[in-house]
Every structure is written in structure tokens, then in C-alpha cells.
PyMOL Python script that loads the backbone (N, CA, C, O; Angstrom):
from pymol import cmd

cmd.read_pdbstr("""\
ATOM      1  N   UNK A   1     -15.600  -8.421 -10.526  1.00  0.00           N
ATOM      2  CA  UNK A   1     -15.059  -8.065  -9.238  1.00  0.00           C
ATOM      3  C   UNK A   1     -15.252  -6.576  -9.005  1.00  0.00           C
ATOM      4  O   UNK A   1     -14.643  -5.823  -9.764  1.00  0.00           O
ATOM      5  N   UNK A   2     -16.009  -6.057  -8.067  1.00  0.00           N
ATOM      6  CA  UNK A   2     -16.141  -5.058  -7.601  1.00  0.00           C
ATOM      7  C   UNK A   2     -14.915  -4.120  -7.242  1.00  0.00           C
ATOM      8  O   UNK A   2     -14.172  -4.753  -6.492  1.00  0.00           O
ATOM      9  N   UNK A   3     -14.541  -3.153  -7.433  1.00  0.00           N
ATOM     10  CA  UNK A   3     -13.292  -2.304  -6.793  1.00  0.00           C
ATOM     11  C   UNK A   3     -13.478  -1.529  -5.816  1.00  0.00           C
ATOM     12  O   UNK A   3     -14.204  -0.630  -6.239  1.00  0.00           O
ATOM     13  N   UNK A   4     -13.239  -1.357  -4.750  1.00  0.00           N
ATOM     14  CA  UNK A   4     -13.162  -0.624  -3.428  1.00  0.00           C
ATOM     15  C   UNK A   4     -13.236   1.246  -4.010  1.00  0.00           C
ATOM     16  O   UNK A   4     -13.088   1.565  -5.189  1.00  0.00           O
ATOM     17  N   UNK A   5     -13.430   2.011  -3.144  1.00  0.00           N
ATOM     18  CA  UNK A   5     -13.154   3.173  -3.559  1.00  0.00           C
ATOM     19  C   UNK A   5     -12.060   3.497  -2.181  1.00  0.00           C
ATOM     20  O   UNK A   5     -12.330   3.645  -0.989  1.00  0.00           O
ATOM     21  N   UNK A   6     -10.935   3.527  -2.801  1.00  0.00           N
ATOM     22  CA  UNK A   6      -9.884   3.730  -2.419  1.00  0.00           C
ATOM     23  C   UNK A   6      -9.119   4.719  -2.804  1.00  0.00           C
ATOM     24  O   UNK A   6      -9.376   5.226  -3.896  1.00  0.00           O
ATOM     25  N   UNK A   7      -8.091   5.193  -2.079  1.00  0.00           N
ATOM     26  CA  UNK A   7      -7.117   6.089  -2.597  1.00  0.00           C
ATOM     27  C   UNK A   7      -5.504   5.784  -2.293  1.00  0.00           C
ATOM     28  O   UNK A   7      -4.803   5.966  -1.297  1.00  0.00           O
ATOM     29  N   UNK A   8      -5.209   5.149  -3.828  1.00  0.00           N
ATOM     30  CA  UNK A   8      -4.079   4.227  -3.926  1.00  0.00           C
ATOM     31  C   UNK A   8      -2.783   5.721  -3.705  1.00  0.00           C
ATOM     32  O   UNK A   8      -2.750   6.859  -4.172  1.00  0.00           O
ATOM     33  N   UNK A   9      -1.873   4.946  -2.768  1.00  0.00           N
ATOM     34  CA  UNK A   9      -0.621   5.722  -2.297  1.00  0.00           C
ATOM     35  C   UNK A   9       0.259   5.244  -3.599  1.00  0.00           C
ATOM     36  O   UNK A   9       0.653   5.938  -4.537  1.00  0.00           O
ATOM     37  N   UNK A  10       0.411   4.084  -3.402  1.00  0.00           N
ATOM     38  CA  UNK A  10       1.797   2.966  -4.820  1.00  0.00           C
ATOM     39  C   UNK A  10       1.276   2.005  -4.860  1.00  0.00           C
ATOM     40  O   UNK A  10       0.825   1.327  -3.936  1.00  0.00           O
ATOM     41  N   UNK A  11       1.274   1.780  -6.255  1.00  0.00           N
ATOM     42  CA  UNK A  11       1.068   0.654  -6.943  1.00  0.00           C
ATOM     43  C   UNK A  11       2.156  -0.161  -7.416  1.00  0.00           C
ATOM     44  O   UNK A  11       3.338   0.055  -7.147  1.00  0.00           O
ATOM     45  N   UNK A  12       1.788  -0.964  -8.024  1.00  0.00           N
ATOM     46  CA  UNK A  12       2.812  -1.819  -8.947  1.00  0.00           C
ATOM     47  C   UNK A  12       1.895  -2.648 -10.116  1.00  0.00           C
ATOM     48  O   UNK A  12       1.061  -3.552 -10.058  1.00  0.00           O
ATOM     49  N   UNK A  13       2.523  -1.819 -11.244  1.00  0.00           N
ATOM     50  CA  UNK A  13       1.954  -2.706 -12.757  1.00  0.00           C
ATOM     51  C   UNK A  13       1.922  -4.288 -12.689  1.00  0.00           C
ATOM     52  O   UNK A  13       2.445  -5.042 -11.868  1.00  0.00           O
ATOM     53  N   UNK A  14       1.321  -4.497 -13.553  1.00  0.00           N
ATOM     54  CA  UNK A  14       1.212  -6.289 -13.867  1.00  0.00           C
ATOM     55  C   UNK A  14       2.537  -6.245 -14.702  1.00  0.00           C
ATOM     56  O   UNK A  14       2.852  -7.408 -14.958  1.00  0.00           O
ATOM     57  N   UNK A  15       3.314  -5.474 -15.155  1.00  0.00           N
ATOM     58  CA  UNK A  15       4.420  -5.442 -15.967  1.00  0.00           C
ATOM     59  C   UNK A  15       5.530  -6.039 -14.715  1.00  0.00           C
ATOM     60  O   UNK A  15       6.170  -7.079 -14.872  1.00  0.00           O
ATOM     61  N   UNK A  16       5.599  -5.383 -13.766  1.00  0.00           N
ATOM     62  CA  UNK A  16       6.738  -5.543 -12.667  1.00  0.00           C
ATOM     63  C   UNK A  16       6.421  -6.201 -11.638  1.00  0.00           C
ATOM     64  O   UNK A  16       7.069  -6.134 -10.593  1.00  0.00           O
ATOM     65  N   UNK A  17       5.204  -7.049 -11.822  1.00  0.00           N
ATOM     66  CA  UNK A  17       4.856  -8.027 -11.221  1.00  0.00           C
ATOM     67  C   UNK A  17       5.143  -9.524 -11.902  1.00  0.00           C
ATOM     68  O   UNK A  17       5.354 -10.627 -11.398  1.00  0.00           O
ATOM     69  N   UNK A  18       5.059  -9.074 -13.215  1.00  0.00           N
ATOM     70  CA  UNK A  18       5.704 -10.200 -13.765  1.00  0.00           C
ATOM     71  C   UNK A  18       7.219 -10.473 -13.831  1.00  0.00           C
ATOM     72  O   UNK A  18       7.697 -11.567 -13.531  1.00  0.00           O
ATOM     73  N   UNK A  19       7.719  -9.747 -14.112  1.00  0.00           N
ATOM     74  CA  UNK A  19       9.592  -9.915 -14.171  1.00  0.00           C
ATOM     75  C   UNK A  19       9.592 -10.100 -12.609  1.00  0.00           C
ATOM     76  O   UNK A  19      10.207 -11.136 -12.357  1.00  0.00           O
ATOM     77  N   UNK A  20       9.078  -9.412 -11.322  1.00  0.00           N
ATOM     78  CA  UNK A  20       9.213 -10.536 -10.019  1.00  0.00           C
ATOM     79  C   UNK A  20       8.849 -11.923  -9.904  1.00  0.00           C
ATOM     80  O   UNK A  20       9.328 -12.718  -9.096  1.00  0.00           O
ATOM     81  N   UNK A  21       7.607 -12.254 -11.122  1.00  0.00           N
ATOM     82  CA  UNK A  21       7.701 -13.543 -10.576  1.00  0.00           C
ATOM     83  C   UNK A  21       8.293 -14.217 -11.626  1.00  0.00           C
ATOM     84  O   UNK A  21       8.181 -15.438 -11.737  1.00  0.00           O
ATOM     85  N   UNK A  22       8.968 -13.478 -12.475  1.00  0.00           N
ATOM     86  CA  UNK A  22       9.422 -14.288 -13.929  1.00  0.00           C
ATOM     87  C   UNK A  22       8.353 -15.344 -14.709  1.00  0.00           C
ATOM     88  O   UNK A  22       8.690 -16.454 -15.121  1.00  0.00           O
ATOM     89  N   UNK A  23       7.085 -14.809 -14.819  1.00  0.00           N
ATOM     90  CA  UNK A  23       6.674 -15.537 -15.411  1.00  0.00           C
ATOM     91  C   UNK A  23       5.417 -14.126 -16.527  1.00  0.00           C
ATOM     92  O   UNK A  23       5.289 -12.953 -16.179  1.00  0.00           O
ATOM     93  N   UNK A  24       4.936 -14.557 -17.387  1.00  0.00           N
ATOM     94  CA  UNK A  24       4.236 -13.652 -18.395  1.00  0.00           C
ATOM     95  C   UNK A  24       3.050 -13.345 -17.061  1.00  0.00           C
ATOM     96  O   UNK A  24       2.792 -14.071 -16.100  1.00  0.00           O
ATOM     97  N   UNK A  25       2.465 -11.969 -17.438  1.00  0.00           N
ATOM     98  CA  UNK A  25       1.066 -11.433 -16.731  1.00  0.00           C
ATOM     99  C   UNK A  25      -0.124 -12.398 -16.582  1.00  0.00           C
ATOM    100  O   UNK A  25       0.095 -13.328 -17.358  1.00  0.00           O
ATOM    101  N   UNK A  26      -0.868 -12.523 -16.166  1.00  0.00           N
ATOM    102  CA  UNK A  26      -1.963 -13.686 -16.791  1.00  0.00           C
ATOM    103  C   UNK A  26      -2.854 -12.484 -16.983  1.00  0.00           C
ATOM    104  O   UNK A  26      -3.592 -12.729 -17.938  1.00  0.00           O
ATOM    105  N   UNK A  27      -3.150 -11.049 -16.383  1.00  0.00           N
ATOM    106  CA  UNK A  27      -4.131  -9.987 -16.406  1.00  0.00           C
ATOM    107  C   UNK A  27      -3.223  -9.034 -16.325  1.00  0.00           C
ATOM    108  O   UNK A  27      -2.189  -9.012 -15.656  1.00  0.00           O
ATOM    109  N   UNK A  28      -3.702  -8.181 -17.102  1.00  0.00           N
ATOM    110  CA  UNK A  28      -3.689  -7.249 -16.973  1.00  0.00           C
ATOM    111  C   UNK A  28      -4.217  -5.822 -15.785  1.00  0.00           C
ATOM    112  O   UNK A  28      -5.408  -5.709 -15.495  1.00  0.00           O
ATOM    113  N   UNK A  29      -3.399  -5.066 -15.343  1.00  0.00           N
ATOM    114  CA  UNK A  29      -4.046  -3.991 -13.988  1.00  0.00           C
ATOM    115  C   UNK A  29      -3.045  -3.534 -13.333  1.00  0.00           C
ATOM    116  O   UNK A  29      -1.837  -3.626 -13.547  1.00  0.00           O
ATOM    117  N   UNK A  30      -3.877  -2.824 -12.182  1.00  0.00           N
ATOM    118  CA  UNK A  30      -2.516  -2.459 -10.765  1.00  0.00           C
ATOM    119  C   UNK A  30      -2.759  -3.301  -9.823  1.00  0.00           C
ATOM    120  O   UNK A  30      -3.712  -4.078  -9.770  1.00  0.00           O
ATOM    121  N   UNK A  31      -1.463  -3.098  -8.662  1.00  0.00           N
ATOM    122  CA  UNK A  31      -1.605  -3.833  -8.075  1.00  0.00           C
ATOM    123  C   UNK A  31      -1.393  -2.858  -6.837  1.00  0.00           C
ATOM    124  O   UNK A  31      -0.256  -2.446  -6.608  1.00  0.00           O
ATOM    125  N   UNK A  32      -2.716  -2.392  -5.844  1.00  0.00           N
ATOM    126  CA  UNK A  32      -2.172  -1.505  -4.979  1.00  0.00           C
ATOM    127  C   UNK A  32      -1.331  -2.028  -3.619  1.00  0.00           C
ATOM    128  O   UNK A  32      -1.515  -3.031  -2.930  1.00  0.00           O
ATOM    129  N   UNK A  33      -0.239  -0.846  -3.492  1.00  0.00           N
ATOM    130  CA  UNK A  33       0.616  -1.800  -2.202  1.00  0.00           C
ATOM    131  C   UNK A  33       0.110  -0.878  -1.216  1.00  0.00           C
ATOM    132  O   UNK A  33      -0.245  -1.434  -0.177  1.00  0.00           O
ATOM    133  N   UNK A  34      -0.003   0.186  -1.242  1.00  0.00           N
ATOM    134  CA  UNK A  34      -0.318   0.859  -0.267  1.00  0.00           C
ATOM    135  C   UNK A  34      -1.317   2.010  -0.807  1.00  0.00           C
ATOM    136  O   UNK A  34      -1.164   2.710  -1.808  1.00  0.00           O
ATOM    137  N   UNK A  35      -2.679   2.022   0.382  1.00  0.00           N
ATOM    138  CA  UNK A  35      -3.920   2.332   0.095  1.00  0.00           C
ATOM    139  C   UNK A  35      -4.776   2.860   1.165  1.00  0.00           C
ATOM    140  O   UNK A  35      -4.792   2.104   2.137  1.00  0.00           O
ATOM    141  N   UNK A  36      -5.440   3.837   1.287  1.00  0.00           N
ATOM    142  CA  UNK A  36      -6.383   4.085   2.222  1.00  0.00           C
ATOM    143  C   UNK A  36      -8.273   4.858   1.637  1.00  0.00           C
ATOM    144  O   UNK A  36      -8.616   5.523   0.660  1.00  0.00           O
ATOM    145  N   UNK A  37      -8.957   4.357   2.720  1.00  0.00           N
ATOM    146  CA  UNK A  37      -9.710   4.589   2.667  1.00  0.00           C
ATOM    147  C   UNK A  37     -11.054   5.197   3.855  1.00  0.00           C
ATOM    148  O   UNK A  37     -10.983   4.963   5.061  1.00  0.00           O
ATOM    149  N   UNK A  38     -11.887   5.763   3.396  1.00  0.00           N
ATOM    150  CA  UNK A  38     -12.589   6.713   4.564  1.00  0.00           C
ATOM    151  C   UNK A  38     -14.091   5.815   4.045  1.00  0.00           C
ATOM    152  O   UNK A  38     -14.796   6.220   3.120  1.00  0.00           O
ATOM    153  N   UNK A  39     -14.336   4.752   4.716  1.00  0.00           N
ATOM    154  CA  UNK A  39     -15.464   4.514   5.066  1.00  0.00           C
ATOM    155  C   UNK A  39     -16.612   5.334   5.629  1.00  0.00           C
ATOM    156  O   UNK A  39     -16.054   5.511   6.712  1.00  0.00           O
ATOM    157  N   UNK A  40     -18.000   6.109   5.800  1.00  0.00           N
ATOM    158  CA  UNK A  40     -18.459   6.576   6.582  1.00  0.00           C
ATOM    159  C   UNK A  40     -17.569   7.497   7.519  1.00  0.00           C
ATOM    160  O   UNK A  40     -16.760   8.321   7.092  1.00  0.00           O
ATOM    161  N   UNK A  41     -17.825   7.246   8.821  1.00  0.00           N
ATOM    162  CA  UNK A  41     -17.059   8.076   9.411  1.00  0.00           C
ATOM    163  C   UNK A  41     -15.215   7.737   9.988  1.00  0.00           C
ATOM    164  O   UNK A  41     -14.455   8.418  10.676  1.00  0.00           O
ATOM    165  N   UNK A  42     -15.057   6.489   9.367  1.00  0.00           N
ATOM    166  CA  UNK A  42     -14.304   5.440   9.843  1.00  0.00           C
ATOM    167  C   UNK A  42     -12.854   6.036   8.642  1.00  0.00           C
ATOM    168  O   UNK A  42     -12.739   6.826   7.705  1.00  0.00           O
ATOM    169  N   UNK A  43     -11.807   4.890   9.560  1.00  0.00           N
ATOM    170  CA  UNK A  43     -10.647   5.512   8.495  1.00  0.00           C
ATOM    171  C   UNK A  43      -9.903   4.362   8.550  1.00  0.00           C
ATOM    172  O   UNK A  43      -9.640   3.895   9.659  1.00  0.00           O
ATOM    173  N   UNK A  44      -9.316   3.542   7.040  1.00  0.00           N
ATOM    174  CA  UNK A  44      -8.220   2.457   6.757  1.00  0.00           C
ATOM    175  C   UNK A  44      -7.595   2.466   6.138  1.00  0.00           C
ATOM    176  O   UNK A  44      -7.688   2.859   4.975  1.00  0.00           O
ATOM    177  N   UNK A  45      -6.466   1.912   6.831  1.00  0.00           N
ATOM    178  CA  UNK A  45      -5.047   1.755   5.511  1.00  0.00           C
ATOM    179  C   UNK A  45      -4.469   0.686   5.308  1.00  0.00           C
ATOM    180  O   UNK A  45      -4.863  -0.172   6.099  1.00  0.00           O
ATOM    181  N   UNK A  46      -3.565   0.261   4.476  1.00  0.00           N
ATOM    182  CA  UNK A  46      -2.928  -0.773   4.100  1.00  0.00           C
ATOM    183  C   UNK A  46      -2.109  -0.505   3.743  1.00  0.00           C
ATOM    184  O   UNK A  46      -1.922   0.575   3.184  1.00  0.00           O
ATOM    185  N   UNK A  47      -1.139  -1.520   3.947  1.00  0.00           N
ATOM    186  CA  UNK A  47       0.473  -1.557   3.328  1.00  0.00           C
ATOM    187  C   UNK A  47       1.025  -2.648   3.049  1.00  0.00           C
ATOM    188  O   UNK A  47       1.251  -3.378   4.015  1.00  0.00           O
ATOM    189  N   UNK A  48       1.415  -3.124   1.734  1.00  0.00           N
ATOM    190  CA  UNK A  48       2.024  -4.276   1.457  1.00  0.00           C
ATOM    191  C   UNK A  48       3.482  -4.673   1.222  1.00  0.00           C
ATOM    192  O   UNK A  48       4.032  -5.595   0.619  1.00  0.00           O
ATOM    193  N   UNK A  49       4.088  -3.120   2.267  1.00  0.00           N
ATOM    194  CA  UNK A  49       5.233  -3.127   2.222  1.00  0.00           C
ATOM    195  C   UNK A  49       5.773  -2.668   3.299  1.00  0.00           C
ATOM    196  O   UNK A  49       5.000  -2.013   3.998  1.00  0.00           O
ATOM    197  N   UNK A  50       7.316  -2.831   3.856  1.00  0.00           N
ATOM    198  CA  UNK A  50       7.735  -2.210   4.702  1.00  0.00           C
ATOM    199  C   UNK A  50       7.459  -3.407   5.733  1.00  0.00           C
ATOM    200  O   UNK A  50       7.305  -2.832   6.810  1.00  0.00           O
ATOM    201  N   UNK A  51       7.348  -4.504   5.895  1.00  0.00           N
ATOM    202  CA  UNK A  51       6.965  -5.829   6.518  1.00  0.00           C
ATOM    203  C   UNK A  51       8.198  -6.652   7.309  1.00  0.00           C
ATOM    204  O   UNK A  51       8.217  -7.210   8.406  1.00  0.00           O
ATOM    205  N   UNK A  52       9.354  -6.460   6.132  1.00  0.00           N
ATOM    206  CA  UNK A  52      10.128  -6.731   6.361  1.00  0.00           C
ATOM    207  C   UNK A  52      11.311  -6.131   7.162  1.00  0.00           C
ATOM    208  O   UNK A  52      11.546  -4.969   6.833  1.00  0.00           O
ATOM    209  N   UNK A  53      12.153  -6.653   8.176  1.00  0.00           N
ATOM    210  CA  UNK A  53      12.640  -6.325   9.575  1.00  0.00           C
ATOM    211  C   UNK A  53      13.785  -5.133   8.747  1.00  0.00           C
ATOM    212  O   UNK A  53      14.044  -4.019   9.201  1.00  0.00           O
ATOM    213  N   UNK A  54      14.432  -5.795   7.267  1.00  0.00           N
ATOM    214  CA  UNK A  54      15.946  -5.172   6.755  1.00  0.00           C
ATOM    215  C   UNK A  54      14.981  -3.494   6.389  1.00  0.00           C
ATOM    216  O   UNK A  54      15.406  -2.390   6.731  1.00  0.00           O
ATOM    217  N   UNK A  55      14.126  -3.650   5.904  1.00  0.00           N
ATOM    218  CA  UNK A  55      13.593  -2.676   5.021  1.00  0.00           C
ATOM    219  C   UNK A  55      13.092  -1.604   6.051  1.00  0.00           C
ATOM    220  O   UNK A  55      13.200  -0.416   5.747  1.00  0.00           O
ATOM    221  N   UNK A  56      12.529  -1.984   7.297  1.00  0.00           N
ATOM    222  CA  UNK A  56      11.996  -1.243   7.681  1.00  0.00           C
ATOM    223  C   UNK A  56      13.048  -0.410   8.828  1.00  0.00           C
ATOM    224  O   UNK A  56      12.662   0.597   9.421  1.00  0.00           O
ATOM    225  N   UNK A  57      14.475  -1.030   9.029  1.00  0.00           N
ATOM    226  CA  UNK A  57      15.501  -0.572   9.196  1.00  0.00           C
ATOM    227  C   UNK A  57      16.236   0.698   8.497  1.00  0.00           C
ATOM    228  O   UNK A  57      16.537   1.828   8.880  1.00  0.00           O
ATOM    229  N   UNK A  58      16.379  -0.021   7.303  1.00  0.00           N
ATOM    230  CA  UNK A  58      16.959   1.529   6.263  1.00  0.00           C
ATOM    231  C   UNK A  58      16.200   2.415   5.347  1.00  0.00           C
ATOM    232  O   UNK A  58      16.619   3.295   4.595  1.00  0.00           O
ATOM    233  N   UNK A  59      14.991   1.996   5.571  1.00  0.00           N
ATOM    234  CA  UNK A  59      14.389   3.084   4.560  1.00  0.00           C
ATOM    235  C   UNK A  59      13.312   3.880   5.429  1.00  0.00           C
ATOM    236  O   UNK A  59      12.123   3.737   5.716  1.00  0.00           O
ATOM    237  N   UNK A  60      14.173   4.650   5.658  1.00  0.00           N
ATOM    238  CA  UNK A  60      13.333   5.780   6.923  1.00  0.00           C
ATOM    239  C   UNK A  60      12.114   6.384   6.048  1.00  0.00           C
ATOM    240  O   UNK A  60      11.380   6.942   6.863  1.00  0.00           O
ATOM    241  N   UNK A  61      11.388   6.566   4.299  1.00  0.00           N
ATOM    242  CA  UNK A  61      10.496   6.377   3.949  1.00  0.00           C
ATOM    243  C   UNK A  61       9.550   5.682   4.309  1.00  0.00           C
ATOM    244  O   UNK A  61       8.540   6.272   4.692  1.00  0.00           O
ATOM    245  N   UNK A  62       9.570   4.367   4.303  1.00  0.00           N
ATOM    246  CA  UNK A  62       9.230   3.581   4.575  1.00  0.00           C
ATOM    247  C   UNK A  62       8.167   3.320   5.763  1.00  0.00           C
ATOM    248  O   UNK A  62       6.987   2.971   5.725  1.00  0.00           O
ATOM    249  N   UNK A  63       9.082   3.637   6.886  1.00  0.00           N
ATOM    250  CA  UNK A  63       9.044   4.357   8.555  1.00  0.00           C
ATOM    251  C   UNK A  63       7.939   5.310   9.050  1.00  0.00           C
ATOM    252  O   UNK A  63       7.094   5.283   9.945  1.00  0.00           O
ATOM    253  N   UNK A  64       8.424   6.417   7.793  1.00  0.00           N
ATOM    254  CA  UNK A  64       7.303   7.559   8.283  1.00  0.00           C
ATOM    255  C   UNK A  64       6.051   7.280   7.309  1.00  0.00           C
ATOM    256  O   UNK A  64       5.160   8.128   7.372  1.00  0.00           O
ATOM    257  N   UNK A  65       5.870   6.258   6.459  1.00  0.00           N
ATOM    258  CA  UNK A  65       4.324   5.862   5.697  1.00  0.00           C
ATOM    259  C   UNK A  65       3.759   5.398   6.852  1.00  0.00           C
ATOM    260  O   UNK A  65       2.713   5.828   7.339  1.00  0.00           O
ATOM    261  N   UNK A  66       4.474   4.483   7.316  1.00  0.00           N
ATOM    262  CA  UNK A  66       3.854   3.182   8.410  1.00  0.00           C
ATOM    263  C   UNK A  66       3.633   4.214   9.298  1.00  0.00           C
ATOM    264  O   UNK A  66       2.411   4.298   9.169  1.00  0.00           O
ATOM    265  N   UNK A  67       3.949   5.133  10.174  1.00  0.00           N
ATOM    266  CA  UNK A  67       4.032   5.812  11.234  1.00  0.00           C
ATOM    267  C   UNK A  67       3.154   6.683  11.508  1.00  0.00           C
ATOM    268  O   UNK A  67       2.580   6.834  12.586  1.00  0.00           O
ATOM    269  N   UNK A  68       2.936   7.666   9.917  1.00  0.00           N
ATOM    270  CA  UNK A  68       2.215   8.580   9.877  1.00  0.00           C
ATOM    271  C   UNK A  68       0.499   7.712   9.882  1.00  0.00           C
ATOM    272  O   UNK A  68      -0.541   8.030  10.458  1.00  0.00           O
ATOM    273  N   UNK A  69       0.751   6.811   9.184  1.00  0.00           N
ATOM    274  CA  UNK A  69      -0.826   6.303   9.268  1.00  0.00           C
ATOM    275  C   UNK A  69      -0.981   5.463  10.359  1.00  0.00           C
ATOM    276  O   UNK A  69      -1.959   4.766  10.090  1.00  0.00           O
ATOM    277  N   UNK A  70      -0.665   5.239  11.144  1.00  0.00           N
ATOM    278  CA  UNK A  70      -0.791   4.684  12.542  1.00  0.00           C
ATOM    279  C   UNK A  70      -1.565   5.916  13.288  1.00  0.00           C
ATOM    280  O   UNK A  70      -2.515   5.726  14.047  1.00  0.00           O
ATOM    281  N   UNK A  71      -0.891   7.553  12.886  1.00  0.00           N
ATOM    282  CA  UNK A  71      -1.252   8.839  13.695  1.00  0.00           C
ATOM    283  C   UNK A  71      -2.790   8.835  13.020  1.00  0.00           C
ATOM    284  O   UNK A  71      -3.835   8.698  13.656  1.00  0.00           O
ATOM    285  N   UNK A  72      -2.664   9.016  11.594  1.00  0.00           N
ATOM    286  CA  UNK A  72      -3.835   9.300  10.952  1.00  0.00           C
ATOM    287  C   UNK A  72      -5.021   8.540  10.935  1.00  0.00           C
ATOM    288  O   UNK A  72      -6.147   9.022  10.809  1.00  0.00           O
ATOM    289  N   UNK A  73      -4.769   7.409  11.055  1.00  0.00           N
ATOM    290  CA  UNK A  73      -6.359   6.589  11.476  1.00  0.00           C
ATOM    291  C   UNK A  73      -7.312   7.144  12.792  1.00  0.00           C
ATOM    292  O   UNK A  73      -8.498   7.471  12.820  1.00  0.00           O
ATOM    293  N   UNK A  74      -6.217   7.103  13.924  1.00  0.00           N
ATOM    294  CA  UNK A  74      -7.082   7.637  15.177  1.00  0.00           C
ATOM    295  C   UNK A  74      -7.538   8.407  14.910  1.00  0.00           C
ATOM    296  O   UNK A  74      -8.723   8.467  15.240  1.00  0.00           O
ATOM    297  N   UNK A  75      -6.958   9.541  14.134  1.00  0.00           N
ATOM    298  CA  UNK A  75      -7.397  11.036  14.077  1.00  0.00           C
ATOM    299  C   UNK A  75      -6.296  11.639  14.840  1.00  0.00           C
ATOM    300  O   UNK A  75      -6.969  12.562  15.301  1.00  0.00           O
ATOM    301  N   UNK A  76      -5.138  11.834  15.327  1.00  0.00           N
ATOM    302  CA  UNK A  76      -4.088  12.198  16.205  1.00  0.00           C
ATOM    303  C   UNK A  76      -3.148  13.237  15.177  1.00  0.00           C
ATOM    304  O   UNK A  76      -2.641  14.306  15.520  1.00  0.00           O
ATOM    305  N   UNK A  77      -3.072  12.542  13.717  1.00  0.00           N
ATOM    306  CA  UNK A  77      -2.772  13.428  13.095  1.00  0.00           C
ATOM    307  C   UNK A  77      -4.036  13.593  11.617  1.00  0.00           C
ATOM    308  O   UNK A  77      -4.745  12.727  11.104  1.00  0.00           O
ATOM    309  N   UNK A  78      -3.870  15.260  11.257  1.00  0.00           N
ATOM    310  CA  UNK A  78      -4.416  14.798   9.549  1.00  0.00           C
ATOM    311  C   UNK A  78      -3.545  14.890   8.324  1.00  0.00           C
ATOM    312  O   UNK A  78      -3.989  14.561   7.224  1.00  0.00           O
TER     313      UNK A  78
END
""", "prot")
cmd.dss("prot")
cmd.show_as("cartoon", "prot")
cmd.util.cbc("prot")
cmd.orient("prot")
């Protein structure tokens, strides 16, 4: 499997991926939750968090990840 060239914000181990799903690792790695990348002249991000309605309520972190990269893709902010 090929890996993207990315630039991981947070991850999460196969360690704390397992005690979420309570079951042993099957692999070993990271697991990126939030990630961006500069294609050519182009710009993407991802987030595998902050999805949820409670979370994205109280964790004003959270808020300004999602927010700021909404600015930063257009180019509006760098």
C-alpha cells in the first residue's frame, strides 16, 4: 500500500485503537485523524473528528481546526 505524502496534524496508535474496539491490533501503525496535504498547486484536508454535533459544541479546539482549514484551503487564510 502506497502512503500519501501528507502532513499528519493527530494520529492515533494501533495501541488506542485497539482498547476502542476492545479487541487485539491485527497491524501494527498510525492511524491519521487529521491530515493535510498540498497537491501541485492545490490544497486538502481531512478530519476524522469533530463530526459529531456534542463535540463540536464544547470543544472550541475542535472548532477552530475545522474552521481554520475551511480559511486555509481557499487560500483566505495561511
Amino acid at each position: 500500500m502506497r502512503r500519501l505524502r501528507v502532513v499528519m496534524l493527530a494520529l492515533c496508535g494501533a495501541m488506542a485503537v485497539a482498547v476502542v474496539l476492545a479487541q487485539a491490533p491485527q497491524k501494527r501503525g498510525d492511524y491519521p485523524q487529521v491530515w493535510y496535504q498540498t497537491p501541485g498547486k492545490g490544497r486538502t484536508f481531512h478530519a476524522a473528528i469533530g463530526h459529531r454535533e456534542d463535540l463540536w459544541r464544547i470543544d472550541a479546539t475542535c472548532r477552530q481546526c475545522v474552521i481554520g482549514a475551511i480559511r486555509w484551503a481557499p487560500r483566505l487564510e495561511e
